[in-house]
Residue, then its C-alpha position, 0 to 999 in steps of 0.5 A: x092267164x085268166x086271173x080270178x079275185x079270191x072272193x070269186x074263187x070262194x064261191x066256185x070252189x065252194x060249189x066244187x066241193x059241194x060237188x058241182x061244175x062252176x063257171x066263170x061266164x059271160x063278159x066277165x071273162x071277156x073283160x079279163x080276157x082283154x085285160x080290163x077289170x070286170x065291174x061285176x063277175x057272173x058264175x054259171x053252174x049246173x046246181x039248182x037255184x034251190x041247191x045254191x040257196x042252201x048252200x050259201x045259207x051262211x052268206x046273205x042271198x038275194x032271189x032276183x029271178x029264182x024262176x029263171x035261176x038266178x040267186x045273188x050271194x051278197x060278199x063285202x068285196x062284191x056280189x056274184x051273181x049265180x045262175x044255173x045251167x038252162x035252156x029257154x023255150x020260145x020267146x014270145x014278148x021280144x024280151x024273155x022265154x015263156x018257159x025256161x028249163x035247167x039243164x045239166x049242160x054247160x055247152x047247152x047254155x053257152x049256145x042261148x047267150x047273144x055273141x060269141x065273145x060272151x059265149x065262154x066259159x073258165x074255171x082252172x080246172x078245165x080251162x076255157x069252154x069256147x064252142x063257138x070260137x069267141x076267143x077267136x072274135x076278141x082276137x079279130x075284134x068282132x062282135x058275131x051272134x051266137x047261131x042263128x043272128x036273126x033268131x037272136x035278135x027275135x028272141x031279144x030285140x034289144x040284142x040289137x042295141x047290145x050289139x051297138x054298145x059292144x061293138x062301140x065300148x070294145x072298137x069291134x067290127x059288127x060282122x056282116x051276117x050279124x049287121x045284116x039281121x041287126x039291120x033287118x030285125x031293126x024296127x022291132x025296137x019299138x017294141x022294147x021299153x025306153x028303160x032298157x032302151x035308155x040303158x043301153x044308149x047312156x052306155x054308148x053315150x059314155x064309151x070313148x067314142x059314141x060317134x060309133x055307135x050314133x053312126x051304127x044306129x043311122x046305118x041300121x035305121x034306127x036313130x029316128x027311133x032312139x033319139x028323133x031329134x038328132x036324126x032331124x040333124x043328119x045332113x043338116x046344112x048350117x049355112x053359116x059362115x061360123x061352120x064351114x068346115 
């Protein structure tokens, strides 16, 4: 049973009424569907940024990336992010789409996210959306790119160091085809921002345990680009007597 806080099922419901698809999506329902408690809740639906603005006129609404149609409606339980339906065009920085089109199309959507445990979508009136079998993978506990794995880490390089977190936060298994693109597209880290990358490293820091995701890096190649100075220490021999086990 995918259980919905009634300030969440305020906002689809108003959409609904307004005569829209509402979605609950992304790792929100991931959460839920493993039983854990979402610390924030997304909601996708094929209403325009502008619609979904006049809407909520009666809330307080922040614009954080209009262009890419994303409105926050500001509630004293919590705020819900919004975002409209899209497809993106080509990624040309590594980070995000030249050019982003809305779409009409929940199944459209859906096919742009990273892994397919974040690729469903819920309301209680269809049920769960799942074209790409991520019910499936949270079952098996593995963590899977949507489509093409290497089109997805081209398109968002820091794809990669997400898919360490999950697989490190979650105890999942990296599926091959998956680890294989994450360990060839690797070096393309370099190009990301130590804002982001220091984000997503502080998240496997604090996971139960981060010696998962330290050891993921090391066999992708990429801890001496993330923190050179524990990849100094691999192997090192201590030689001494207080550390011989």
């Amino acid at each position: 049973m995918i259980d919905i806080p009634d300030y969440v099922l305020r906002i689809i419901k108003k959409l609904e009424n307004h005569g829209y698809e509402a979605f609950l999506v992304g790792g929100c329902l991931r959460d839920i569907m493993l039983g854990k408690e979402p610390t924030d809740f997304d909601i996708t639906t094929n209403a325009l940024p502008d619609n979904i603005e006049e809407m909520f006129s009666d809330f307080r609404t922040v614009n954080i990336g209009k262009e890419f149609g994303t409105i926050i409606v500001v509630q004293e339980e919590g705020n819900i992010e919004i975002t409209t339906y899209r497809i993106e065009s080509e990624y040309r920085d590594g980070r995000r789409p030249s050019k982003v089109l809305f779409s009409n199309n929940i199944i459209e959507d859906l096919s742009r996210r990273d892994f397919t445990i974040n690729s469903m979508a819920y309301n209680k009136n269809i049920g769960i959306i799942d074209p790409y079998n991520g019910r499936e993978d949270l079952d098996e506990k593995i963590i899977r790119s949507v489509g093409n794995p290497k089109l997805r880490f081209k398109e968002d390089h820091l794809r990669i160091l997400r898919g360490i977190r999950f697989a490190t936060e979650l105890e999942f298994q990296i599926e091959e085809e998956t680890f294989q693109a994450m360990k060839e597209e690797s070096q393309s880290l370099k190009n990301i921002s130590i804002e982001r990358i220091y984000n997503e490293f502080i998240k496997i820091l604090l996971s139960n345990i981060p010696s998962r995701g330290i050891n993921l890096m090391l066999d992708m190649g990429i801890l001496n680009l993330i923190i050179p100075e524990l990849f100094l220490t691999v192997d090192f021999n201590q030689h001494s007597p207080y550390h011989d086990k």
